[in-house]
C-alpha positions in Angstrom: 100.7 48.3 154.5 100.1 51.5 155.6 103.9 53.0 154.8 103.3 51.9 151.6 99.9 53.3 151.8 101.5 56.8 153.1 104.7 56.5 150.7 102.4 55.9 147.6 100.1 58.7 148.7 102.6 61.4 149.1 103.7 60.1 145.5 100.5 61.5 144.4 99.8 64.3 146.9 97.4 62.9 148.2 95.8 62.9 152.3 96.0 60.3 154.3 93.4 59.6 157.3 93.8 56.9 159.9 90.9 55.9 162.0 92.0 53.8 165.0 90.7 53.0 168.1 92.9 54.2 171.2 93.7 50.6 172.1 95.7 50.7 169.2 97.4 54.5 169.7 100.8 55.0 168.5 103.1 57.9 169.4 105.0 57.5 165.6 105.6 60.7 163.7 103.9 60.6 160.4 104.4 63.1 157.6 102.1 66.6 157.0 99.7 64.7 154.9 99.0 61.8 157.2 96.2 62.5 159.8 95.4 60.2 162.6 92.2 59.9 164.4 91.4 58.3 167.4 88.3 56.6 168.5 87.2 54.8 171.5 87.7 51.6 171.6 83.8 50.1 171.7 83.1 47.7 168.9 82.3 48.9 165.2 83.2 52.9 166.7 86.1 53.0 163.9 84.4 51.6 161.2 80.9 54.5 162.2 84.0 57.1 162.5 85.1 56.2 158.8 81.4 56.1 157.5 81.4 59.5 158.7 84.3 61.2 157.0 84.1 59.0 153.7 83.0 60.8 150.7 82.1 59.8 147.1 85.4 58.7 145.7 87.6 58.8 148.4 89.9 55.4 148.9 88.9 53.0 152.1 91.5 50.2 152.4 89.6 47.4 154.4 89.7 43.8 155.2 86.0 44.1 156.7 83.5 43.5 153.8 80.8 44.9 155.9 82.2 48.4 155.9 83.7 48.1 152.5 80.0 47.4 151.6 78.7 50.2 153.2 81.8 52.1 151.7 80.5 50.8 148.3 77.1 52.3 148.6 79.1 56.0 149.4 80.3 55.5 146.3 84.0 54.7 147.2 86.9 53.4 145.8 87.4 50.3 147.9 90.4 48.3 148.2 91.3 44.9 149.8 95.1 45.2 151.7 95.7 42.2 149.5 95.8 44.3 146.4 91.7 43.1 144.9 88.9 46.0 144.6 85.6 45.3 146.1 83.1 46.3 144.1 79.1 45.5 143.7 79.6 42.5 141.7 81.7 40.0 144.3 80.8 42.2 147.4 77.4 40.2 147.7 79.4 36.1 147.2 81.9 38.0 149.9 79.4 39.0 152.7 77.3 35.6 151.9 80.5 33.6 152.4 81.0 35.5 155.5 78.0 35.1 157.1 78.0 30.6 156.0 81.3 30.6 158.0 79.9 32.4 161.3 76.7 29.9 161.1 
């Protein structure tokens, strides 16, 4: 996902930011418009990094509907990696079906 993400981005000249914790640090090469930023690995420290540098109608790519509801309320574009936008309409049934399936 994300080479398509960085293909499709360059396409558009567009930046790229990638927020990842240092468990998961990688010593590939991307292109001039791709930055990477490194976190530390405790729980929920890349999702408070990406809170921080989001911005009203930026693009967050998530599987977590917790931040892409928090995104939401930034006023985000917020994508799914399966190809469906969140938005305030099925983000409430999403986090709801979340939460049944911890309990």
């Amino acid at each position: 996902m994300k080479d398509i993400v960085i293909d499709e981005a360059k396409k558009h000249n567009l930046k790229v930011v990638l927020v990842a914790s240092y468990a998961h640090y990688s010593t590939k090469i991307h292109p001039a418009h791709v930055e990477t930023i490194y976190v530390d690995s405790a729980k929920e420290a890349a999702d408070y990094r990406i809170m921080q540098l989001l911005q009203k109608d930026d693009i967050l790519i998530t599987q977590d509907y917790g931040l892409a509801s928090l995104a939401l309320g930034k006023k985000a574009k917020v994508l799914h990696h399966k190809g469906f936008e969140y938005d305030n309409d099925n983000i409430a049934n999403l986090l709801e079906s979340r939460y049944i399936s911890a309990k």
